[in-house]
N, C-alpha and C positions, 0 to 999 in steps of 0.2 A: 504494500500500500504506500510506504514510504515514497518510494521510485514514481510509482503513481504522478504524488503531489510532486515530487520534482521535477518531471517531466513537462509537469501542466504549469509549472513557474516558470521553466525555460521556455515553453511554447509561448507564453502570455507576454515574456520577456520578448522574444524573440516580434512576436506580431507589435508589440507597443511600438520597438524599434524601426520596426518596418513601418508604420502609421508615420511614425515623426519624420522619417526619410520622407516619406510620397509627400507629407504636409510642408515641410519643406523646398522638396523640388516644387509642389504648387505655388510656394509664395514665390520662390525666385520667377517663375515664369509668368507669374502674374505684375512681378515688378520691373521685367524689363518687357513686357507688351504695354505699361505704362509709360514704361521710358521711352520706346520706340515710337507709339503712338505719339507721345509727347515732341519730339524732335520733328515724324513728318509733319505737323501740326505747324510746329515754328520754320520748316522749313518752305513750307506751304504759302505759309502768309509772307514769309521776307521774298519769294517770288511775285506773289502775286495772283497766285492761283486760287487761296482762300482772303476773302478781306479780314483785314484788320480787325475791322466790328467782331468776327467771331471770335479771335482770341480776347479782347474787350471784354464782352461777356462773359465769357467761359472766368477769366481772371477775376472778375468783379463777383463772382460767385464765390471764391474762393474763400478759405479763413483769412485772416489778415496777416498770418505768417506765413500761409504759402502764397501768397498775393506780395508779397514785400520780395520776393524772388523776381517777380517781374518789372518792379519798378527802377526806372533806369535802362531797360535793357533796349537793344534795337527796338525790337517790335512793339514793344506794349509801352516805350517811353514817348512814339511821335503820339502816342494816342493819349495820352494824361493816364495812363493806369493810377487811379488808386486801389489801397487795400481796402475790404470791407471790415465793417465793424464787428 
């Protein structure tokens, strides 16, 4: 019975570890399709292809510390970005 229970701790061990891996691999892939999306976005609008207004927006929605990111920068400084409150 002993063997049992250690088996079922290694197995439990063994699947936790594999949960925190796949949770993992999901956030890194969730943060660089943010990244990515994020850059064609700006690269977008410093062409011309998306206007200005949309990153405007998008920015104006933001917290006001991820909004302080944008202030100053090419794109969202000819527009007045500010942070929201």
């Amino acid at each position: 019975m002993a063997k049992l229970g250690q088996r079922k701790a290694r197995l439990e061990a063994s699947l936790a570890a594999a949960t925190t891996t796949l949770r993992d691999a999901e956030r890194r892939a969730d943060s660089r399709r943010k990244i990515v999306a994020g850059a064609a976005l700006l690269s977008a609008v410093r062409e011309g292809a998306v206007p200005a207004e949309v990153l405007v927006t998008l920015v104006a929605r933001m917290s006001a510390r991820d909004a302080e990111l944008f202030v100053g920068s090419t794109s969202a400084a000819q527009h007045d970005v500010e942070p929201s409150q």
